[in-house]
C-alpha positions as CSV (number, residue, x, y, z in Angstrom):
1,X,-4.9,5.9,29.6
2,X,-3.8,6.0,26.1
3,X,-3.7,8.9,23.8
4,X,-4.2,8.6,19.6
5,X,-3.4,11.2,17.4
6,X,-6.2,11.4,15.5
7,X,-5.7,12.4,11.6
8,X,-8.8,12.4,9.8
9,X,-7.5,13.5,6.5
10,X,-9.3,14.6,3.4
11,X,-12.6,13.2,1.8
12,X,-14.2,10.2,3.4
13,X,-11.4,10.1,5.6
14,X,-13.1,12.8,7.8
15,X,-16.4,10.6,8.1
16,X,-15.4,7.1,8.3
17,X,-12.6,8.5,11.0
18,X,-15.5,9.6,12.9
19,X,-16.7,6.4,12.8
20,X,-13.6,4.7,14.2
21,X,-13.2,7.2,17.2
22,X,-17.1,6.5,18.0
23,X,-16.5,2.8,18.3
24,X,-13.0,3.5,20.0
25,X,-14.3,5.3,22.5
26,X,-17.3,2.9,23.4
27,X,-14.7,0.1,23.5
28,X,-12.2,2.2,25.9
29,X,-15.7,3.0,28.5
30,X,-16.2,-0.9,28.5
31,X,-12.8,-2.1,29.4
32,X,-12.4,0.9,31.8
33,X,-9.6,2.7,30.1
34,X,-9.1,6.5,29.0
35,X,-8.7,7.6,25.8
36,X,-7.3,11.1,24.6
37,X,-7.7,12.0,21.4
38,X,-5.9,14.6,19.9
39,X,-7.0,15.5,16.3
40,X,-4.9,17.3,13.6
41,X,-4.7,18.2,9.9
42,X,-2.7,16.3,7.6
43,X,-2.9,16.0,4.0
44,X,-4.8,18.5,1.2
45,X,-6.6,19.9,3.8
46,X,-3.4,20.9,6.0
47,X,-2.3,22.3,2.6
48,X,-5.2,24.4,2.2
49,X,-4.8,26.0,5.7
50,X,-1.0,26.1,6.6
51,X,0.8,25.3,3.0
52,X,2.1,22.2,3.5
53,X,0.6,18.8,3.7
54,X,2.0,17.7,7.2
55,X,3.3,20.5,9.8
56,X,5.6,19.8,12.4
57,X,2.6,20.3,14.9
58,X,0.9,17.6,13.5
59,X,4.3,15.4,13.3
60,X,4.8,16.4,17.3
61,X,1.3,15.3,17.8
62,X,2.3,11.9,16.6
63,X,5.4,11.2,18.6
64,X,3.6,12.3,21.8
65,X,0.4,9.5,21.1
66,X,0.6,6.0,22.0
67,X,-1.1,5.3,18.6
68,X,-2.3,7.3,15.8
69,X,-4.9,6.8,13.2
70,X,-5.0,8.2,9.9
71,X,-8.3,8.9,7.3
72,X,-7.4,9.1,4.2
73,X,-5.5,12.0,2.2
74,X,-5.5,13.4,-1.3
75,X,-8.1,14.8,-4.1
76,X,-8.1,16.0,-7.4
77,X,-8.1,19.5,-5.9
78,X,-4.7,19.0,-4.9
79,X,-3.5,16.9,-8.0
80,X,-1.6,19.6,-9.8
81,X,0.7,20.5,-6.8
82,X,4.6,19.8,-6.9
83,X,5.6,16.4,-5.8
84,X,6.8,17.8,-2.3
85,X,3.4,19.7,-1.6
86,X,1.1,16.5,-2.6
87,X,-1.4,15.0,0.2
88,X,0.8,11.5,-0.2
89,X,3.6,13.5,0.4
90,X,3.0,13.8,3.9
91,X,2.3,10.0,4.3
92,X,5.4,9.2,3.1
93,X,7.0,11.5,5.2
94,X,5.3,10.4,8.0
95,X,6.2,7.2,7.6
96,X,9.9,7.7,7.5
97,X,9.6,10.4,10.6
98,X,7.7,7.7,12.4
99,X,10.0,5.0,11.6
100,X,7.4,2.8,10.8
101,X,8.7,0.2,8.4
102,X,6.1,-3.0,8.9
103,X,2.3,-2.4,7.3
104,X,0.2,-5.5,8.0
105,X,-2.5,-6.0,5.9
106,X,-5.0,-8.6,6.6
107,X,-6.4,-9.9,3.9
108,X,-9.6,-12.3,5.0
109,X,-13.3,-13.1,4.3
110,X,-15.9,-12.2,6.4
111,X,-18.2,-15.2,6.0
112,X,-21.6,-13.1,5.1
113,X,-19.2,-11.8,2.5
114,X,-18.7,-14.6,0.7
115,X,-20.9,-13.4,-2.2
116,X,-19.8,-9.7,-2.7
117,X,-16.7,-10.7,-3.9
118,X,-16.2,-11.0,-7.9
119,X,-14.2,-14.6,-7.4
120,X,-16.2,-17.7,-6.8
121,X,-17.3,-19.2,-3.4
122,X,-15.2,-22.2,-2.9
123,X,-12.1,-20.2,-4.1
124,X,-12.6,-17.5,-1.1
125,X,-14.2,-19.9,1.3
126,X,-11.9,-19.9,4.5
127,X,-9.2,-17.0,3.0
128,X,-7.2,-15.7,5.9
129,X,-4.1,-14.4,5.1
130,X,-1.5,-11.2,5.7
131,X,0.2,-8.8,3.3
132,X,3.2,-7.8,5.5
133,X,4.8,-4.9,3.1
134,X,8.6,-3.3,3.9
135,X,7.4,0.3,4.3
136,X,10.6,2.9,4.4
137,X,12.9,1.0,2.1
138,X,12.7,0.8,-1.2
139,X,12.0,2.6,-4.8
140,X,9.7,5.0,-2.8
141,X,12.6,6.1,-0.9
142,X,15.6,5.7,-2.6
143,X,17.8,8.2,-4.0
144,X,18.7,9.6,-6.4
145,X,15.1,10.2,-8.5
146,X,14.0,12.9,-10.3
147,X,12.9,13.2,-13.7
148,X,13.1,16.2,-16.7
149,X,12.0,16.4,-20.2
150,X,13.6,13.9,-21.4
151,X,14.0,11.0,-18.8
152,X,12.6,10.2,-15.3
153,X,14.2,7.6,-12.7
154,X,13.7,5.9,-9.2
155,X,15.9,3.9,-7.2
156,X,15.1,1.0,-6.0
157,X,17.6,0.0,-2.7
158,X,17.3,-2.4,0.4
159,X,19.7,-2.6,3.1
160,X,20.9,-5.3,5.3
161,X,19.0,-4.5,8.4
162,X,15.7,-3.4,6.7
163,X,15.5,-6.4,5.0
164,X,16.5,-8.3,8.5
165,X,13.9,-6.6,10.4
166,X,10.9,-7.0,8.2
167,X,11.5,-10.4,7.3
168,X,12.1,-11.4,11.4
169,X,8.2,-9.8,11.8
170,X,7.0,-12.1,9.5
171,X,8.0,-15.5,10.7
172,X,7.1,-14.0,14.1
173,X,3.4,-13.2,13.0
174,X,3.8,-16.3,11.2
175,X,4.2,-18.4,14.6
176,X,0.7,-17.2,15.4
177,X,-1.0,-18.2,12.6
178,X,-0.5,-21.6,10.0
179,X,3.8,-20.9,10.1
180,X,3.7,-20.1,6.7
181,X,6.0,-17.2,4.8
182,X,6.0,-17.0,1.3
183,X,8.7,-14.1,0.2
184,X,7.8,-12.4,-2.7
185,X,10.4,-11.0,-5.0
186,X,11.5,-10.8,-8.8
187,X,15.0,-12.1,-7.9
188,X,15.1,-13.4,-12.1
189,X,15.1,-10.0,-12.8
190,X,16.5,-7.7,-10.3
191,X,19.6,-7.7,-8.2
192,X,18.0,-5.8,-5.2
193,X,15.0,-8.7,-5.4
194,X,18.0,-11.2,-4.9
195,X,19.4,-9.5,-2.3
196,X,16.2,-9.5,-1.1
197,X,15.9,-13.4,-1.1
198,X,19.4,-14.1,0.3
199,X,19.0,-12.3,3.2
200,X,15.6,-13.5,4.2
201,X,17.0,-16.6,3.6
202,X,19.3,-15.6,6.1
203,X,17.0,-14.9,8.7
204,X,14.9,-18.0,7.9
205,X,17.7,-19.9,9.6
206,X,16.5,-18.4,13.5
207,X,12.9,-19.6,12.5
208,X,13.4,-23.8,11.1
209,X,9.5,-24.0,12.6
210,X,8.8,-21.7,9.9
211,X,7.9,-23.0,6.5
212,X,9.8,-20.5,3.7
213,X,8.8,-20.3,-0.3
214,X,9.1,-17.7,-2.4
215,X,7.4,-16.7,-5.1
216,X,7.8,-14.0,-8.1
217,X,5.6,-11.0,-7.7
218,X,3.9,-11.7,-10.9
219,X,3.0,-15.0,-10.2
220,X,2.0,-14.2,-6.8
221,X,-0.5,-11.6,-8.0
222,X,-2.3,-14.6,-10.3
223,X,-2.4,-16.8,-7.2
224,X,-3.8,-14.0,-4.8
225,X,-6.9,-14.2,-7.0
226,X,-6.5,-17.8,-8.5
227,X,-5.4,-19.8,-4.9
228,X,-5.9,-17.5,-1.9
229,X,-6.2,-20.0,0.9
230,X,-2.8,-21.2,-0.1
231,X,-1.4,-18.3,1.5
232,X,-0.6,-17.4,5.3
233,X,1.8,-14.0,5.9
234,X,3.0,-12.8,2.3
235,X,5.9,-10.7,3.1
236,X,7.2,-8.3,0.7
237,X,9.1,-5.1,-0.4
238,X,7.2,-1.8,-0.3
239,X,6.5,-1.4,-4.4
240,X,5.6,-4.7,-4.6
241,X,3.4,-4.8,-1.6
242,X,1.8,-1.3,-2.0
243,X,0.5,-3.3,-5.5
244,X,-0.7,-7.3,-3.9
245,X,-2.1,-5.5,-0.7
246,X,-4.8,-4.1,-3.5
247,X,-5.2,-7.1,-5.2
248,X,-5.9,-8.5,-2.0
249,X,-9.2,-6.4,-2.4
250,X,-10.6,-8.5,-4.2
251,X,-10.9,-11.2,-1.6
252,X,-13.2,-9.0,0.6
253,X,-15.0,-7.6,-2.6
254,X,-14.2,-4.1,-1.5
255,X,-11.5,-1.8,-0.6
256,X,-13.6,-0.4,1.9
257,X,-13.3,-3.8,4.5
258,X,-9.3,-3.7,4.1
259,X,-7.4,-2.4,7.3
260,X,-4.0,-1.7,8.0
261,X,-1.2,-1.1,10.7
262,X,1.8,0.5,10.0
263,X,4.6,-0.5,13.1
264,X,8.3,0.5,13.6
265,X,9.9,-0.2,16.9
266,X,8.3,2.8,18.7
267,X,5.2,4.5,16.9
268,X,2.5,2.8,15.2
269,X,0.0,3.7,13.0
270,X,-3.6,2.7,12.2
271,X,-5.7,3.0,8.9
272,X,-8.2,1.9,6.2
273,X,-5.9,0.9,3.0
274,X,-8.9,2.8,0.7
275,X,-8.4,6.6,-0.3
276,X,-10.3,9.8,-0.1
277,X,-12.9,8.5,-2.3
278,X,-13.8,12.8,-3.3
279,X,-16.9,11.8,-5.3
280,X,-18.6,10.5,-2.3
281,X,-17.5,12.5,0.5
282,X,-19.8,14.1,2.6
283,X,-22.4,12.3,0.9
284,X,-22.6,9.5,4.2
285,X,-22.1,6.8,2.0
286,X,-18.5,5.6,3.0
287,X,-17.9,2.2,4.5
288,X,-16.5,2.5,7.7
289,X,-15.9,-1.4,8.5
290,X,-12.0,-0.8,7.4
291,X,-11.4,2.2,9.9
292,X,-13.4,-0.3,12.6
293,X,-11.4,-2.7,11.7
294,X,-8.0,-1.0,11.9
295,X,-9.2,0.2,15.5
296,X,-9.4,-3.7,16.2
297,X,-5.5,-3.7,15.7
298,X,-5.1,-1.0,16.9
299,X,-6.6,-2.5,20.6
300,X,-4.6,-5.3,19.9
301,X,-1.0,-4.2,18.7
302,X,-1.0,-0.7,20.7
303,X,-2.5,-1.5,23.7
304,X,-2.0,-4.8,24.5
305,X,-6.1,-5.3,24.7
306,X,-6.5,-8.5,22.4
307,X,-9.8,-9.1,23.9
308,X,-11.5,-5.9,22.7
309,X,-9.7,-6.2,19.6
310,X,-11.5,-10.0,19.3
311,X,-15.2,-8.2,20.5
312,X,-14.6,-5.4,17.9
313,X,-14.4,-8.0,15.3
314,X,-17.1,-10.0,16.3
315,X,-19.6,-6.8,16.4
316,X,-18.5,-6.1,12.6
317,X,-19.5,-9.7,11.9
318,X,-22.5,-10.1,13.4
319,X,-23.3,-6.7,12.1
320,X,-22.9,-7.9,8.4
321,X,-24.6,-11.3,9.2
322,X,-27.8,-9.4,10.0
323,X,-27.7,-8.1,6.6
324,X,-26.1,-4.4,6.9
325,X,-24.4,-3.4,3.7
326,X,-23.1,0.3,2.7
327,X,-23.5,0.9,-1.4
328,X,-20.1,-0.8,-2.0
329,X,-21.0,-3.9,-0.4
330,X,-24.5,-3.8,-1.0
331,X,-26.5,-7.1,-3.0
332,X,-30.1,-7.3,-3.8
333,X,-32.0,-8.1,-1.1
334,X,-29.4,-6.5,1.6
335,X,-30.1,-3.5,4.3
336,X,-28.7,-0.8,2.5
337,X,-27.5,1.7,5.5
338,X,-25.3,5.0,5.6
339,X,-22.2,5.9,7.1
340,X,-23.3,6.5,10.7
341,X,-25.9,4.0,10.3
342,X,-23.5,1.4,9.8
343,X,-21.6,2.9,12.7
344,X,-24.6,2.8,15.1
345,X,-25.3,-1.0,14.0
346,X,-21.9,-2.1,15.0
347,X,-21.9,-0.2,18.3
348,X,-24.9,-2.0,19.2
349,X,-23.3,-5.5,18.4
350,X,-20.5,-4.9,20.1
351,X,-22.4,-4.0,23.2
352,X,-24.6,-7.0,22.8
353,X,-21.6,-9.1,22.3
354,X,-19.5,-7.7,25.4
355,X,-22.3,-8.8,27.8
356,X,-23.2,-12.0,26.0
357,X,-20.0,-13.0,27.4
358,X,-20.6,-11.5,30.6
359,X,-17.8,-9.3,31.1
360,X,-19.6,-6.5,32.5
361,X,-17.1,-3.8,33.3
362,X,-13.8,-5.4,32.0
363,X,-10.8,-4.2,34.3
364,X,-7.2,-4.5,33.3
């Protein structure tokens, strides 16, 4: 038995998080587990009915799940608000209550894919590769910052042990995949990007099997779209990753087939890297592949279940080989579907491809 804390959000959020609990909860019947889902408002929408962006019942809610998965937050109906009262707000905070410092961001092509994507075949043909982005440190976090009429600042810090801990997650993802890290940074410029470097360097020396580059942020962002098989785990400070994990889009074509999860060393959280998306919401356009996709990890990192995670991922492919396409994904001569269309489809894969390999009820 597991239980999510379930935080649809504002916008698309609300629909294509409907989508991912459907397809969780088909998943959790087949392999014979429980799943409780306990959902709560978080973002503009938790504004609009208690005041503030995330409440401390929501917050509880997360440190009693064993996973949580987030929508998407924010709107211009909730642009004007003070800094403190903002939808993000709450995702920052969240992510500092939660402790979760390590968002991995796959970044890979789904082979019927190859075409939707702006850059040319044989430059995406065979991309695989992970954004792993420091996600409590940083210039979103540090202190002081404020700004006035005449000036505004940030600070940008890293310690010792958050720099430690991220960079140790990398070369251990790294292990299980092509043992490549390149460490982004912009250590010719900034002292805290050299700090940065020496003390992954530091850690590099528990991982020899690990092959370590690094690579300035800028340059890195030309070779995301210019070499992308070149890369394996990119790991990376939260600014800087916030920024390539975007970039990364445009290997898949769309923001809408990106997931995410967002680990510290207790809670973990799941969700689509796109936003709220206002001008479509409600409208059953939204793709929900991303939110499908983050349930895959979250079978896989939360509970342990890498097989389900594989069959979840092998539904959404065989879904978009048949031709399936929501509007953002959607060529000439494609199956243009909706929202909970799409949903269905992939259900039905999934199905199809848990008894193809004759698992029949799975037990644990």
């Amino acid at each position: 038995m597991y239980k999510i804390a379930f935080l649809p959000g504002d916008g698309i959020g609300i629909e294509v998080g409907n989508s991912a609990m459907k397809v969780a909860k088909v998943v959790a019947e087949h392999f014979n587990v429980e799943l409780i889902i306990n959902e709560k408002l978080i973002g503009g929408c938790s504004y609009d009915e208690f005041g503030s962006p995330l409440t401390d019942e929501t917050l509880q809610a997360c440190y009693d799940a064993d996973a949580v998965f987030l929508g998407a937050v924010g709107g211009i109906k909730w642009e004007s608000l003070p800094h403190n009262l903002k939808p993000e707000a709450a995702l920052l905070k969240l992510r500092k209550a939660l402790g979760l410092y390590a968002n991995i961001r796959p970044a890979k092509i789904y082979q019927p894919l190859i075409d939707s994507s702006t850059l040319r075949k044989e430059v995406l043909q065979d991309v695989d590769f992970i954004v792993l982005r420091e996600l409590t440190g940083g210039i979103y976090f540090g202190e002081p910052r404020a700004y006035d009429d005449d000036k505004g600042f940030n600070t940008m810090i890293y310690k010792k042990n958050e720099v430690e801990r991220i960079a140790k997650i990398a070369f251990t993802l790294a292990r299980e995949r092509n043992r490549k890290v390149v460490s982004v940074d912009k250590a010719n410029v900034l002292e805290v990007s050299q700090f940065w470097r020496n003390i992954v360097i530091q850690v590099h020396q528990e991982f020899q099997d690990i092959e370590l580059t690094h690579m300035y942020v800028d340059n890195a962002a030309m070779q995301i779209v210019r070499n992308p098989k070149q890369f394996d785990v990119i790991l990376t400070s939260n600014l800087f990753g916030d920024i390539l994990s975007d970039i990364a889009g445009m290997i898949t074509g769309s923001l809408g087939m990106l997931p995410s999860a967002s680990l510290g060393s207790k809670y973990a959280l799941y969700e689509p890297v796109h936003g709220s998306a206002p001008d479509i919401a409600g409208k059953n356009l939204a793709n929900p592949l991303a939110s499908i996709s983050s349930i895959a990890m979250m079978f896989n990192y939360s509970f342990q279940m890498k097989k389900a995670s594989e069959l979840i991922e092998a539904a959404i492919n065989k879904t978009l080989s048949q031709g399936y396409r929501t509007k953002d994904i959607f060529n000439e001569g494609d199956k243009l579907v909706s929202t909970t269309e799409m949903t269905e489809i992939v259900i039905k894969n999934f199905l199809e491809v848990f008894h193809e390999q004759g698992l029949g009820v799975f037990t644990l």
